[in-house]
PDB file with SEQRES, HELIX, SHEET and CRYST1 records, atoms N, CA, C and O in Angstrom:
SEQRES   1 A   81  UNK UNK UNK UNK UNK UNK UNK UNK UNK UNK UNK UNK UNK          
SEQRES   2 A   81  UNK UNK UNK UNK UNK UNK UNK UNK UNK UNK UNK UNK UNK          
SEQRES   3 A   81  UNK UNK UNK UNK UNK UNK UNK UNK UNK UNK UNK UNK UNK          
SEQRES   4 A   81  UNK UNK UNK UNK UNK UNK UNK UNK UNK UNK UNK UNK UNK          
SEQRES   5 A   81  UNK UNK UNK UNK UNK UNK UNK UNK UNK UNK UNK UNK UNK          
SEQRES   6 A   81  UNK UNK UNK UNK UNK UNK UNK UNK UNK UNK UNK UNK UNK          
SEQRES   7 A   81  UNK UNK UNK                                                  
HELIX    1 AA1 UNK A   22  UNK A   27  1                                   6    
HELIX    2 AA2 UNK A   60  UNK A   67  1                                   8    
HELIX    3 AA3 UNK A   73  UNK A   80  1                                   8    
SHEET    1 AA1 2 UNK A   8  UNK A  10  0                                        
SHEET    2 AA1 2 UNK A  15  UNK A  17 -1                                        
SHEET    1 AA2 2 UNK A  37  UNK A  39  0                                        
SHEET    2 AA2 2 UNK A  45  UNK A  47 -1                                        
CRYST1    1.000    1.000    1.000  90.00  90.00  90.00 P 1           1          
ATOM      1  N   UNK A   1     -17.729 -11.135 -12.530  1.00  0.00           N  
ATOM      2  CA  UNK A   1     -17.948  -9.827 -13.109  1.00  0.00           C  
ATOM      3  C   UNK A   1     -17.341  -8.778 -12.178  1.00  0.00           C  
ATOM      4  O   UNK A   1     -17.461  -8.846 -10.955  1.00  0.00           O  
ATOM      5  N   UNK A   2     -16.535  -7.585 -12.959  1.00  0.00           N  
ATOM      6  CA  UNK A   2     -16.134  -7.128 -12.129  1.00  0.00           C  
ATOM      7  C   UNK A   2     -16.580  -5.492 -11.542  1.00  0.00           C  
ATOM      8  O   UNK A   2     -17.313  -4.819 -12.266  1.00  0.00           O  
ATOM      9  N   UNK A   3     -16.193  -5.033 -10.475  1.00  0.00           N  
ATOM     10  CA  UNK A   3     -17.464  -4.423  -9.878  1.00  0.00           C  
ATOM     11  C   UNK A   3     -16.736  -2.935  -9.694  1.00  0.00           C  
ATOM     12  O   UNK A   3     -15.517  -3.105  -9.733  1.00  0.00           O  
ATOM     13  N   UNK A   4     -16.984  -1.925  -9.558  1.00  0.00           N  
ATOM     14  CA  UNK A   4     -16.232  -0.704  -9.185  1.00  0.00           C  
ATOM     15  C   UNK A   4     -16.338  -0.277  -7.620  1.00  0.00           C  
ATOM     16  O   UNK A   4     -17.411  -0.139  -7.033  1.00  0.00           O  
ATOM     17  N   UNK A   5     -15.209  -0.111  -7.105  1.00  0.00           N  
ATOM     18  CA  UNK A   5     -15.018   0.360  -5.629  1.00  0.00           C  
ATOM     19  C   UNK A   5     -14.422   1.694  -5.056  1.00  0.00           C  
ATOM     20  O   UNK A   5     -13.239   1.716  -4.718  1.00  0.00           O  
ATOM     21  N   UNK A   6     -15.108   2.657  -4.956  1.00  0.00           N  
ATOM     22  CA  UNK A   6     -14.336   4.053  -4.176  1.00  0.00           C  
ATOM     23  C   UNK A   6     -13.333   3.627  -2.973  1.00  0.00           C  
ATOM     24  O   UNK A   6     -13.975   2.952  -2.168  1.00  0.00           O  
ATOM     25  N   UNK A   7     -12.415   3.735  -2.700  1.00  0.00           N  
ATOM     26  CA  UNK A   7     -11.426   3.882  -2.214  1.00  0.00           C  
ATOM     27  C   UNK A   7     -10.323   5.564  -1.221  1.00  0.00           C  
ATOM     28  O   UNK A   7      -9.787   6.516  -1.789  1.00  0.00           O  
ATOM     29  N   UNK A   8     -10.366   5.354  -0.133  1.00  0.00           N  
ATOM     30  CA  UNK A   8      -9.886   6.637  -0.101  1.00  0.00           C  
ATOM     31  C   UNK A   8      -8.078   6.409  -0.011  1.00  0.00           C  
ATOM     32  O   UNK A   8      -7.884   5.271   0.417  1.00  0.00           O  
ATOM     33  N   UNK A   9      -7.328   6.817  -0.162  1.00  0.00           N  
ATOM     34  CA  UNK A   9      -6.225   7.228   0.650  1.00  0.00           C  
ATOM     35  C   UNK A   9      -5.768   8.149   1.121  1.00  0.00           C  
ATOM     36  O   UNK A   9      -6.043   9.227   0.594  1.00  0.00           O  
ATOM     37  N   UNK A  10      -4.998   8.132   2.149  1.00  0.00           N  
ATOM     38  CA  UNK A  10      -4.598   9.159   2.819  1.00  0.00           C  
ATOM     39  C   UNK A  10      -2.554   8.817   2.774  1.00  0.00           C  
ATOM     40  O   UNK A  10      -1.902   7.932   3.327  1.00  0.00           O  
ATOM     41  N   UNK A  11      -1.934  10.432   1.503  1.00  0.00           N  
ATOM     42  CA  UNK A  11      -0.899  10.251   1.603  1.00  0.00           C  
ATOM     43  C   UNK A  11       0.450  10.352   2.264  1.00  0.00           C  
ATOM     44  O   UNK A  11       1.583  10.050   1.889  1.00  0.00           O  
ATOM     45  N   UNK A  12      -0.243  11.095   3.837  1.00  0.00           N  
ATOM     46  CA  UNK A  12       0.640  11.108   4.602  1.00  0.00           C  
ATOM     47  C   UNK A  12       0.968   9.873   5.589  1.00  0.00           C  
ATOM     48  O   UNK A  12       2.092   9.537   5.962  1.00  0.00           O  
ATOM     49  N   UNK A  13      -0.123   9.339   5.891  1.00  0.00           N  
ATOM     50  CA  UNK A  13      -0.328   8.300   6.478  1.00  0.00           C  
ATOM     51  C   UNK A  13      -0.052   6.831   5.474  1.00  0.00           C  
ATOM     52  O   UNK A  13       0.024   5.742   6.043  1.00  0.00           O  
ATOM     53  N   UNK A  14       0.050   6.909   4.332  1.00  0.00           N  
ATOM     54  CA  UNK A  14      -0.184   5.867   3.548  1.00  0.00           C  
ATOM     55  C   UNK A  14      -0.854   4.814   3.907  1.00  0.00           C  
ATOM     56  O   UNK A  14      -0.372   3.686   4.012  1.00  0.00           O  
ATOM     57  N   UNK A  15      -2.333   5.214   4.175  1.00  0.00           N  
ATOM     58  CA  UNK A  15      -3.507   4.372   4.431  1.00  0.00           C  
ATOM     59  C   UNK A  15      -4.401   4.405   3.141  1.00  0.00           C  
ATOM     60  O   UNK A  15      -4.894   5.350   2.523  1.00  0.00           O  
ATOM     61  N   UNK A  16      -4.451   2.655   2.892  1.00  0.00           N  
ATOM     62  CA  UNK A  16      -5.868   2.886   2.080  1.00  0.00           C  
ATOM     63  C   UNK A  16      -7.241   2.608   2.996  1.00  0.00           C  
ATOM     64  O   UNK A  16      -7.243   1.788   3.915  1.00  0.00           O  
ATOM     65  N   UNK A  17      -8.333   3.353   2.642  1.00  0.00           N  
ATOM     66  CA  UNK A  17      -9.453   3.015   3.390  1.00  0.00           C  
ATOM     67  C   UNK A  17     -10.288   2.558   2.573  1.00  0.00           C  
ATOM     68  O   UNK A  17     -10.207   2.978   1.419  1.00  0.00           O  
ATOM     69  N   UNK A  18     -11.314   1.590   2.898  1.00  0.00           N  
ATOM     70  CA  UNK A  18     -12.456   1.039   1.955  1.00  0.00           C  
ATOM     71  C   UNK A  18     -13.296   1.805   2.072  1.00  0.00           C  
ATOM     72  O   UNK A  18     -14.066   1.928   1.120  1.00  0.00           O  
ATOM     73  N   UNK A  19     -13.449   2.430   2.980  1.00  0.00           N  
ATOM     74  CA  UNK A  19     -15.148   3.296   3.658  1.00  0.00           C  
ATOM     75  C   UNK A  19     -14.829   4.720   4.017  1.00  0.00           C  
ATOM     76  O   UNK A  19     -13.792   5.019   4.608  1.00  0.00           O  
ATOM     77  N   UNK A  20     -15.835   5.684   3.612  1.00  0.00           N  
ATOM     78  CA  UNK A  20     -15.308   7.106   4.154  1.00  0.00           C  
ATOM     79  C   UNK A  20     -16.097   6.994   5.217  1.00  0.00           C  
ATOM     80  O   UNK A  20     -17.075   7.691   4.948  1.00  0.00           O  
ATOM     81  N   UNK A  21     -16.249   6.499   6.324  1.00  0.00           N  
ATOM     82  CA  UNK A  21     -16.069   6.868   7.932  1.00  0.00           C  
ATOM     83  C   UNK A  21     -14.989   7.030   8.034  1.00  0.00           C  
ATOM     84  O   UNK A  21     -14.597   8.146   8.375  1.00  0.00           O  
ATOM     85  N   UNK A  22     -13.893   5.786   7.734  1.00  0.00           N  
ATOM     86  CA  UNK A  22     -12.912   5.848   8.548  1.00  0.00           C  
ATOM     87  C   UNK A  22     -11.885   6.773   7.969  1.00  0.00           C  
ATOM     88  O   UNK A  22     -11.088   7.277   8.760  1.00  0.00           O  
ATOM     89  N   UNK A  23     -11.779   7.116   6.472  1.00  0.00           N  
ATOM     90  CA  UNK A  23     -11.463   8.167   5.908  1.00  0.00           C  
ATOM     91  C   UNK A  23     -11.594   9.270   6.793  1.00  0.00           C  
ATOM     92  O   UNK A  23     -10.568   9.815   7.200  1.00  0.00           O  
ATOM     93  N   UNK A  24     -12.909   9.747   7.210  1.00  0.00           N  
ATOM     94  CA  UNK A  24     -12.992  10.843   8.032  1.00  0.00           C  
ATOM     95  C   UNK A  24     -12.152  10.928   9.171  1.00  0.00           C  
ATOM     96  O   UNK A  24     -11.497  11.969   9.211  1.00  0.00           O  
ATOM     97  N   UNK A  25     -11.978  10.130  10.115  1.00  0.00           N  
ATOM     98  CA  UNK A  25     -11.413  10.278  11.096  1.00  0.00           C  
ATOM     99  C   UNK A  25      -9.580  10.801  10.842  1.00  0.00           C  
ATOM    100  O   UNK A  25      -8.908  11.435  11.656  1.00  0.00           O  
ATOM    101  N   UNK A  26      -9.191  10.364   9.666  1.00  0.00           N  
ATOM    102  CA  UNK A  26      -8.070  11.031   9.193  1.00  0.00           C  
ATOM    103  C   UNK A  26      -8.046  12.265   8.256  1.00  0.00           C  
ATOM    104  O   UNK A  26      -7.038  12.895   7.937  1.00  0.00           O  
ATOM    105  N   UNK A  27      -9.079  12.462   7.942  1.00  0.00           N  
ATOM    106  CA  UNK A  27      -9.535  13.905   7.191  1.00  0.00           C  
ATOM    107  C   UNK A  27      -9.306  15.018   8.001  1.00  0.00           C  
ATOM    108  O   UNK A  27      -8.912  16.105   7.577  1.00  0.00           O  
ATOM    109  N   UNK A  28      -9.582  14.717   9.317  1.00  0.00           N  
ATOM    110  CA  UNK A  28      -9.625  15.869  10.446  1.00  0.00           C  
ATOM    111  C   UNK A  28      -7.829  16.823  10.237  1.00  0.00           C  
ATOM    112  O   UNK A  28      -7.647  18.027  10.421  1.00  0.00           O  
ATOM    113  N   UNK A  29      -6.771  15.777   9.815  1.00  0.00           N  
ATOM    114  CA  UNK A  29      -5.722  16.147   9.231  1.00  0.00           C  
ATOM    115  C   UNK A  29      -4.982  15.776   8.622  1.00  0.00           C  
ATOM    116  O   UNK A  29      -3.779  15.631   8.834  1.00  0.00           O  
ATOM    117  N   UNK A  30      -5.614  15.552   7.723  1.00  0.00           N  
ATOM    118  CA  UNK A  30      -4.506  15.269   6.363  1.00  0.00           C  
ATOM    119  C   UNK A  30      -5.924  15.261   5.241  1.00  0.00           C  
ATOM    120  O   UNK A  30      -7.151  15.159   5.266  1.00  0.00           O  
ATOM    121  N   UNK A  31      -4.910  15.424   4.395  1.00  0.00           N  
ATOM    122  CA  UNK A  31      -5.466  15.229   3.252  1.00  0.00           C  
ATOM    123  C   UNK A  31      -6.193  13.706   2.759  1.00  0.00           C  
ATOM    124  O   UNK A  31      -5.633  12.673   3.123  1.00  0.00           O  
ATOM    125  N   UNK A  32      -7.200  13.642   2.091  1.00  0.00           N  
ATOM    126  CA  UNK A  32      -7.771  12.179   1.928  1.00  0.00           C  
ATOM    127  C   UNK A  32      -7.914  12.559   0.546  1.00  0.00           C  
ATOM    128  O   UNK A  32      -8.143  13.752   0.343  1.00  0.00           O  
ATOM    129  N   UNK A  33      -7.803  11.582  -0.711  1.00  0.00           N  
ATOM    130  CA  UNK A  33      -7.714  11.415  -1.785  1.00  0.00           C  
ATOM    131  C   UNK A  33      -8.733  10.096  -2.568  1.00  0.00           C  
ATOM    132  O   UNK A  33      -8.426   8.917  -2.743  1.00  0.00           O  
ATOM    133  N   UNK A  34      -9.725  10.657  -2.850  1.00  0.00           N  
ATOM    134  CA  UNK A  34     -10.768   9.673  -3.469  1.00  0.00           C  
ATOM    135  C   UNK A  34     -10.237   8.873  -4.696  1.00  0.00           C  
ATOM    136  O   UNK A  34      -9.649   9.590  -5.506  1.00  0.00           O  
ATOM    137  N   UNK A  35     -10.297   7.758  -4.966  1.00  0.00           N  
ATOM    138  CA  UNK A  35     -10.003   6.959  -5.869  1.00  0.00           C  
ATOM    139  C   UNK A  35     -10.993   6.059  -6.249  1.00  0.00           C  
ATOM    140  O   UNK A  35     -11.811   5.777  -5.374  1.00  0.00           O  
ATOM    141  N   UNK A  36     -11.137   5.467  -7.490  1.00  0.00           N  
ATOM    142  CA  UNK A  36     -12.221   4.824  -8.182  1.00  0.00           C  
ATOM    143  C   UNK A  36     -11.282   3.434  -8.444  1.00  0.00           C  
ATOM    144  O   UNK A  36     -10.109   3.643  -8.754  1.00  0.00           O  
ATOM    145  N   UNK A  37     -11.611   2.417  -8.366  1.00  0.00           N  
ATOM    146  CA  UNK A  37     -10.827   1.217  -8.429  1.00  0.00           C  
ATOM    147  C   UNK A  37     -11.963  -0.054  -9.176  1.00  0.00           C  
ATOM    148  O   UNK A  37     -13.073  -0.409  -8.780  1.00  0.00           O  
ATOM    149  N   UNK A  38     -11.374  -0.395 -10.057  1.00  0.00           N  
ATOM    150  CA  UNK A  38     -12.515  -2.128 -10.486  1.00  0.00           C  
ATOM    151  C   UNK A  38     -12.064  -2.898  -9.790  1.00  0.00           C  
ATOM    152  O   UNK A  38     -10.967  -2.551  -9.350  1.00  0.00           O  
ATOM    153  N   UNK A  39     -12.553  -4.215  -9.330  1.00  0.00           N  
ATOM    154  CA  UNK A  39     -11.857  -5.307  -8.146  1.00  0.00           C  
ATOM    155  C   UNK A  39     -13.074  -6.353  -9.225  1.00  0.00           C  
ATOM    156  O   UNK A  39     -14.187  -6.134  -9.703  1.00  0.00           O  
ATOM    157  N   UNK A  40     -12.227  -7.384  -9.234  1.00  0.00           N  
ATOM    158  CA  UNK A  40     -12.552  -8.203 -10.300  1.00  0.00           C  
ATOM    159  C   UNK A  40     -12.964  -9.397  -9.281  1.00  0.00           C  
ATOM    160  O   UNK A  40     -12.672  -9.156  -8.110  1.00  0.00           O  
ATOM    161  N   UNK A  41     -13.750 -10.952  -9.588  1.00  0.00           N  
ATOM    162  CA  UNK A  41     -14.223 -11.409  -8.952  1.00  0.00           C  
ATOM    163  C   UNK A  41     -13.154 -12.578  -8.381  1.00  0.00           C  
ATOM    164  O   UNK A  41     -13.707 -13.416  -7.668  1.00  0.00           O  
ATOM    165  N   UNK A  42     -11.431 -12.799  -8.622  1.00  0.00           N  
ATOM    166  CA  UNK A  42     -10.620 -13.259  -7.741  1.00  0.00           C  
ATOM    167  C   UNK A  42      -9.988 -11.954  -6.820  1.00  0.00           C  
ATOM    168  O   UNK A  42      -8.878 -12.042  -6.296  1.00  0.00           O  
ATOM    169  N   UNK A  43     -10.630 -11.044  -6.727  1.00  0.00           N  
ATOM    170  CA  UNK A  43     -10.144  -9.946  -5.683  1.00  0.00           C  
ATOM    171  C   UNK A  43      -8.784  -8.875  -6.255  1.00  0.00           C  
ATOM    172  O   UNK A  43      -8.123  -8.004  -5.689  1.00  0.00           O  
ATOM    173  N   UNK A  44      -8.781  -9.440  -7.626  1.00  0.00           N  
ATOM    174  CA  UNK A  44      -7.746  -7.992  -8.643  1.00  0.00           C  
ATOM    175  C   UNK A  44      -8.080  -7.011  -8.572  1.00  0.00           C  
ATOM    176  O   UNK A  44      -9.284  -6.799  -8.720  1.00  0.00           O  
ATOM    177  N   UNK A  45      -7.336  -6.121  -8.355  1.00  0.00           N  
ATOM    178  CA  UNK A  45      -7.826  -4.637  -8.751  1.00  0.00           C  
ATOM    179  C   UNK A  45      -7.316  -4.081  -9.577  1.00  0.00           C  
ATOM    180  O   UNK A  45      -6.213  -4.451  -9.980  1.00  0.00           O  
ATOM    181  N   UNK A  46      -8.029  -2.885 -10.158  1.00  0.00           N  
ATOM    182  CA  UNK A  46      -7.318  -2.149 -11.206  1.00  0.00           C  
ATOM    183  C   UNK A  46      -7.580  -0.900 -10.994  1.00  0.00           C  
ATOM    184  O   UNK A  46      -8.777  -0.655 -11.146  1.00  0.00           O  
ATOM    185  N   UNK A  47      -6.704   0.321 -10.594  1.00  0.00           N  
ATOM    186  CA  UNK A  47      -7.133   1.576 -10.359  1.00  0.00           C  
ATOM    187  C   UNK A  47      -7.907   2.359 -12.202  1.00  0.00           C  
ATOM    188  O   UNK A  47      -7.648   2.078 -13.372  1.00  0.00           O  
ATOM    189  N   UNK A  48      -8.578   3.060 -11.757  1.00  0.00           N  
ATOM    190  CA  UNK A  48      -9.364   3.903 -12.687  1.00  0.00           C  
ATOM    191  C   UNK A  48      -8.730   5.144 -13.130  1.00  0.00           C  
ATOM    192  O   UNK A  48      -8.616   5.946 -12.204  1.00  0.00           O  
ATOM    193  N   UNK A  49      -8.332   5.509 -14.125  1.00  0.00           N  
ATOM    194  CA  UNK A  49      -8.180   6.808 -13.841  1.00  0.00           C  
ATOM    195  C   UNK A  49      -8.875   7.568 -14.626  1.00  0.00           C  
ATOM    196  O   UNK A  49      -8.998   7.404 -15.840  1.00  0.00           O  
ATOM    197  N   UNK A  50      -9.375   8.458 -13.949  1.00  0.00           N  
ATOM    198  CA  UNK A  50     -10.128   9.390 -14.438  1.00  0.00           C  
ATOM    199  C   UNK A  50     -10.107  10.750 -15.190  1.00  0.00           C  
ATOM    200  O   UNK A  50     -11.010  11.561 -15.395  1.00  0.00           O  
ATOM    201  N   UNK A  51      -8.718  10.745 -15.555  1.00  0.00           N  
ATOM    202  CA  UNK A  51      -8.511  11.651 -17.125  1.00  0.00           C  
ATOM    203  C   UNK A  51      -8.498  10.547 -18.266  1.00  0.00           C  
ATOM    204  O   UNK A  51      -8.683  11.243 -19.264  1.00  0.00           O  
ATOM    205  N   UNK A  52      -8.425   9.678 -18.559  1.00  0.00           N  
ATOM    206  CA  UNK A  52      -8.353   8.388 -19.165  1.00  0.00           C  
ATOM    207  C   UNK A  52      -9.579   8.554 -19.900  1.00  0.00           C  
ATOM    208  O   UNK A  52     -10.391   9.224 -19.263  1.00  0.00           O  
ATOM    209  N   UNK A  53     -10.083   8.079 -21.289  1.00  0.00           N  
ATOM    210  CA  UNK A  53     -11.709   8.130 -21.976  1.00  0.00           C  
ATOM    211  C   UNK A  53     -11.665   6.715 -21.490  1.00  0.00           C  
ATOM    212  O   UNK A  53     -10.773   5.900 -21.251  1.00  0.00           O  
ATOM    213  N   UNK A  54     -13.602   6.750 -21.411  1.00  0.00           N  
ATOM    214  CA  UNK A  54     -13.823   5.344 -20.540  1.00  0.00           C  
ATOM    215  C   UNK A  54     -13.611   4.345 -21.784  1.00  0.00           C  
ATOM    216  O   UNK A  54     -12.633   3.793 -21.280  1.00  0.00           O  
ATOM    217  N   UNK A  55     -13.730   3.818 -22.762  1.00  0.00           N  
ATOM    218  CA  UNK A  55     -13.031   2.796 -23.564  1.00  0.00           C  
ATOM    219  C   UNK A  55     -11.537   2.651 -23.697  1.00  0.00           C  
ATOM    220  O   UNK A  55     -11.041   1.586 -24.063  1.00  0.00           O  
ATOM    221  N   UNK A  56     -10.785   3.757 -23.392  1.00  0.00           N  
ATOM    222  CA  UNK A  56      -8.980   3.999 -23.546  1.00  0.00           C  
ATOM    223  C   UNK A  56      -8.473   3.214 -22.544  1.00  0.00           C  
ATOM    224  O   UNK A  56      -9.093   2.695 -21.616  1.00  0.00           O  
ATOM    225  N   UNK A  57      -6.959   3.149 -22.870  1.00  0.00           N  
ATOM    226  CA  UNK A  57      -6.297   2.562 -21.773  1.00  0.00           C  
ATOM    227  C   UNK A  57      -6.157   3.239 -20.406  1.00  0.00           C  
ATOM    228  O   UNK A  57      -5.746   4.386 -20.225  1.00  0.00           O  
ATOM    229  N   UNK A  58      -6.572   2.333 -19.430  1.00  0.00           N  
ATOM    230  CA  UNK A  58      -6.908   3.058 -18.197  1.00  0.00           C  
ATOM    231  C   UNK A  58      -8.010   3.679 -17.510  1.00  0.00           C  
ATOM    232  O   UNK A  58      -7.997   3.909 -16.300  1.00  0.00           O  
ATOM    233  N   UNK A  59      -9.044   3.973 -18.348  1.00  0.00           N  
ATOM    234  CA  UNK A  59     -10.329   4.019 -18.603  1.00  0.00           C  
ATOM    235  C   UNK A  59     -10.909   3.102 -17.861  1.00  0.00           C  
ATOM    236  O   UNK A  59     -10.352   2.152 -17.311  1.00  0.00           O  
ATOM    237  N   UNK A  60     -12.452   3.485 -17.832  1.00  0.00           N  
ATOM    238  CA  UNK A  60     -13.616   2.825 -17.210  1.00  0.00           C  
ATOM    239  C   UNK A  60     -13.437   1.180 -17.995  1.00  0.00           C  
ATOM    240  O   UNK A  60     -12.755   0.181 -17.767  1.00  0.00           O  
ATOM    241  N   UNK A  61     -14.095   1.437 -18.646  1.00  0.00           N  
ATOM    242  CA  UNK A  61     -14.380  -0.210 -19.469  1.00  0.00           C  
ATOM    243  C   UNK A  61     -12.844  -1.220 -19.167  1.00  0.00           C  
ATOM    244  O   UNK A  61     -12.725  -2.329 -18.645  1.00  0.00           O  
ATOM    245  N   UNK A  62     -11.562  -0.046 -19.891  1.00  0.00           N  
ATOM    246  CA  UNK A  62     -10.450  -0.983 -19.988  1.00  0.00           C  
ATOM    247  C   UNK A  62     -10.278  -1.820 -18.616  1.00  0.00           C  
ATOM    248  O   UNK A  62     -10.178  -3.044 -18.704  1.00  0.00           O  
ATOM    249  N   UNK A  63     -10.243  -1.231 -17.423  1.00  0.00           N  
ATOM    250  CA  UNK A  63     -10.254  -1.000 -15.546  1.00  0.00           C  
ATOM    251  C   UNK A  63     -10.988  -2.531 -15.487  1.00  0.00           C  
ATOM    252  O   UNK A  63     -10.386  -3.523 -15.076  1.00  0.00           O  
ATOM    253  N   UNK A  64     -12.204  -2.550 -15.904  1.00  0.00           N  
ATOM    254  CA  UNK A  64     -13.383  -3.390 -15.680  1.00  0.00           C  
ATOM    255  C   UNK A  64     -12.633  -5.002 -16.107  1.00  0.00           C  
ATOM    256  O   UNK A  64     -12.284  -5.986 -15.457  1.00  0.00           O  
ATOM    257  N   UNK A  65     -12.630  -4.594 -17.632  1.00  0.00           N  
ATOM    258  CA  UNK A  65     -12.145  -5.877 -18.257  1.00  0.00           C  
ATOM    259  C   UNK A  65     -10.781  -6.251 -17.860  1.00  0.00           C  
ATOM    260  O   UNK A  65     -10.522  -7.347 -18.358  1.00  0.00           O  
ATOM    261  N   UNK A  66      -9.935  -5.852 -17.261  1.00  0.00           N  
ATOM    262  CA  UNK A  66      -8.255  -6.063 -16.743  1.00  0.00           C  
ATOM    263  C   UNK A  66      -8.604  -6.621 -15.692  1.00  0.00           C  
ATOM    264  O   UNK A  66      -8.279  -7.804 -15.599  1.00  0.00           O  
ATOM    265  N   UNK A  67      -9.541  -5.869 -14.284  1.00  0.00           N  
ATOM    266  CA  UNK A  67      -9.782  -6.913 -13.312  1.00  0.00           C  
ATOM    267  C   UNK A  67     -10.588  -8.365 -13.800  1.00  0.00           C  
ATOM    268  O   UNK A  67     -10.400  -9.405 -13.168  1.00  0.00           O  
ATOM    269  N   UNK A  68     -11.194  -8.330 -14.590  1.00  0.00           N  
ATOM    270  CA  UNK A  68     -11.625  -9.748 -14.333  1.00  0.00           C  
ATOM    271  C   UNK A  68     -10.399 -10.788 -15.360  1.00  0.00           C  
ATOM    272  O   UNK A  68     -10.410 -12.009 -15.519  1.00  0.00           O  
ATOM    273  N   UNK A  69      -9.574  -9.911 -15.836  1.00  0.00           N  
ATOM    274  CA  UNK A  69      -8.459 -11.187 -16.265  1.00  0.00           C  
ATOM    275  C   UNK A  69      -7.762 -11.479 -15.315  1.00  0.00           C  
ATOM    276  O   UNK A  69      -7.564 -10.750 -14.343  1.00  0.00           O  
ATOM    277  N   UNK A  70      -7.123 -13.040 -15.562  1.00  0.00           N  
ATOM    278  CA  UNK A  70      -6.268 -13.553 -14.636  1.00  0.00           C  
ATOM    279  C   UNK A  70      -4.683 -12.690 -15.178  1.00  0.00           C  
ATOM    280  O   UNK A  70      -4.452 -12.233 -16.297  1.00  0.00           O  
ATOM    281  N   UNK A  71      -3.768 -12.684 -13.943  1.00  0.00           N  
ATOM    282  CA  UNK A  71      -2.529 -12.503 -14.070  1.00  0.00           C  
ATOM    283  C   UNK A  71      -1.657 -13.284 -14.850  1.00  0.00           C  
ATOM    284  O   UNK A  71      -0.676 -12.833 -15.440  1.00  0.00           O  
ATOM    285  N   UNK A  72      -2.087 -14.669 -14.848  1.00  0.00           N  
ATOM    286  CA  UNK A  72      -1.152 -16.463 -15.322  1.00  0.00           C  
ATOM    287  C   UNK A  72      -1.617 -16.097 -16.921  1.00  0.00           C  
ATOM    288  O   UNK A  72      -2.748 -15.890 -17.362  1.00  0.00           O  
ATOM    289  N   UNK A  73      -0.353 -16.099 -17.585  1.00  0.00           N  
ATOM    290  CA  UNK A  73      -0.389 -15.876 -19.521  1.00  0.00           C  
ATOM    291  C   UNK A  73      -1.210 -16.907 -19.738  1.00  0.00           C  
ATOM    292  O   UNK A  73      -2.345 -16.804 -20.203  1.00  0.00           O  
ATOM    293  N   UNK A  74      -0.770 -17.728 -19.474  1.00  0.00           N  
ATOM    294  CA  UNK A  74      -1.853 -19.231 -20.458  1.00  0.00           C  
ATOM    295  C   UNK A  74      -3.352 -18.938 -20.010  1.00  0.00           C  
ATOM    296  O   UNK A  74      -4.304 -18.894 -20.789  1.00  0.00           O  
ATOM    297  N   UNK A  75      -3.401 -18.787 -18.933  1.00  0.00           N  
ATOM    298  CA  UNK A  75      -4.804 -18.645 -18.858  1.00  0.00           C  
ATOM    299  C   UNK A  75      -5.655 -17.258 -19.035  1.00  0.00           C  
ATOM    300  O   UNK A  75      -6.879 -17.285 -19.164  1.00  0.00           O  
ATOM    301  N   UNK A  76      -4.828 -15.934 -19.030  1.00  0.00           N  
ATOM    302  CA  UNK A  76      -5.361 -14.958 -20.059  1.00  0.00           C  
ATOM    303  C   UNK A  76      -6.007 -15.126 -21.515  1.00  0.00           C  
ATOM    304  O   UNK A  76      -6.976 -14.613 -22.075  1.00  0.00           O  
ATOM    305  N   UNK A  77      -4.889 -16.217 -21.936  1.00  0.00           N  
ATOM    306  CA  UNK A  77      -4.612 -16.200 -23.375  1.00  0.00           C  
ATOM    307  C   UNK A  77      -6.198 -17.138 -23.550  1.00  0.00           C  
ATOM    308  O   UNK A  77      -6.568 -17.038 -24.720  1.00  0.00           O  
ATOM    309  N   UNK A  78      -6.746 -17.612 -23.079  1.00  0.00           N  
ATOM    310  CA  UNK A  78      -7.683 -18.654 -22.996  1.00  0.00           C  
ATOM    311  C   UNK A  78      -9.158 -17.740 -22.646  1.00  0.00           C  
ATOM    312  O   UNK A  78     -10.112 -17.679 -23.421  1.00  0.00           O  
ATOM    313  N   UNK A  79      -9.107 -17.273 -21.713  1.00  0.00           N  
ATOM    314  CA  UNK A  79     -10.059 -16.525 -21.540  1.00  0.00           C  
ATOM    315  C   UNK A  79     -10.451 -15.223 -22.628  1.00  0.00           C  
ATOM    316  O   UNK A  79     -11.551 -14.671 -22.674  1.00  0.00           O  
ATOM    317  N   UNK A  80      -9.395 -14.932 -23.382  1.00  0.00           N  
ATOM    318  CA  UNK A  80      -9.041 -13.595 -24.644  1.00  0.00           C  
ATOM    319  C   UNK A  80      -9.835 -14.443 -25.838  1.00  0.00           C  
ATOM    320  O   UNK A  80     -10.572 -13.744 -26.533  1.00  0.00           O  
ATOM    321  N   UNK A  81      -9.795 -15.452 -26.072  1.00  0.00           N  
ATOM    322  CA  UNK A  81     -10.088 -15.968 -27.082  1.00  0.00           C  
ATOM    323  C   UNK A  81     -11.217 -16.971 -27.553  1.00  0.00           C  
ATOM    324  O   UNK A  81     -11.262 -17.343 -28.725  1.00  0.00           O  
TER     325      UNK A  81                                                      
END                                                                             
């Protein structure tokens, strides 16, 4: 099942951070950029976006259900059906 994860980056640095501690310590200068991400239970992710309606493409729900599909067609196609 797949789970939702805040995420920061920072785009000068092109760091992603998992945790805003360490976010902070680069906040002091630069800009840090919050992101919402699903991470599915083989470790997929799918960024969120948040002008997106949560059933639409790109959306909450869509985000959710994309991470927990596999990448491999045959076995999408199996799990879809």
């Amino acid at each position: 099942m797949a789970h939702i994860e805040t995420w920061y980056r920072c785009p000068t640095c092109k760091v992603l951070y998992s945790n805003q501690n360490e976010a902070f310590k680069c906040r002091n200068s630069h800009p840090i950029i919050e992101e919402k991400w699903a991470v599915g239970k083989g470790g997929k992710a799918v960024k969120i976006n948040e002008f997106a309606t949560q059933d639409g493409m790109y959306g909450l729900n869509w985000a959710l259900r994309e991470a927990d599909l596999s990448d491999f067609i045959e076995e999408r196609e199996r799990q879809l059906t």
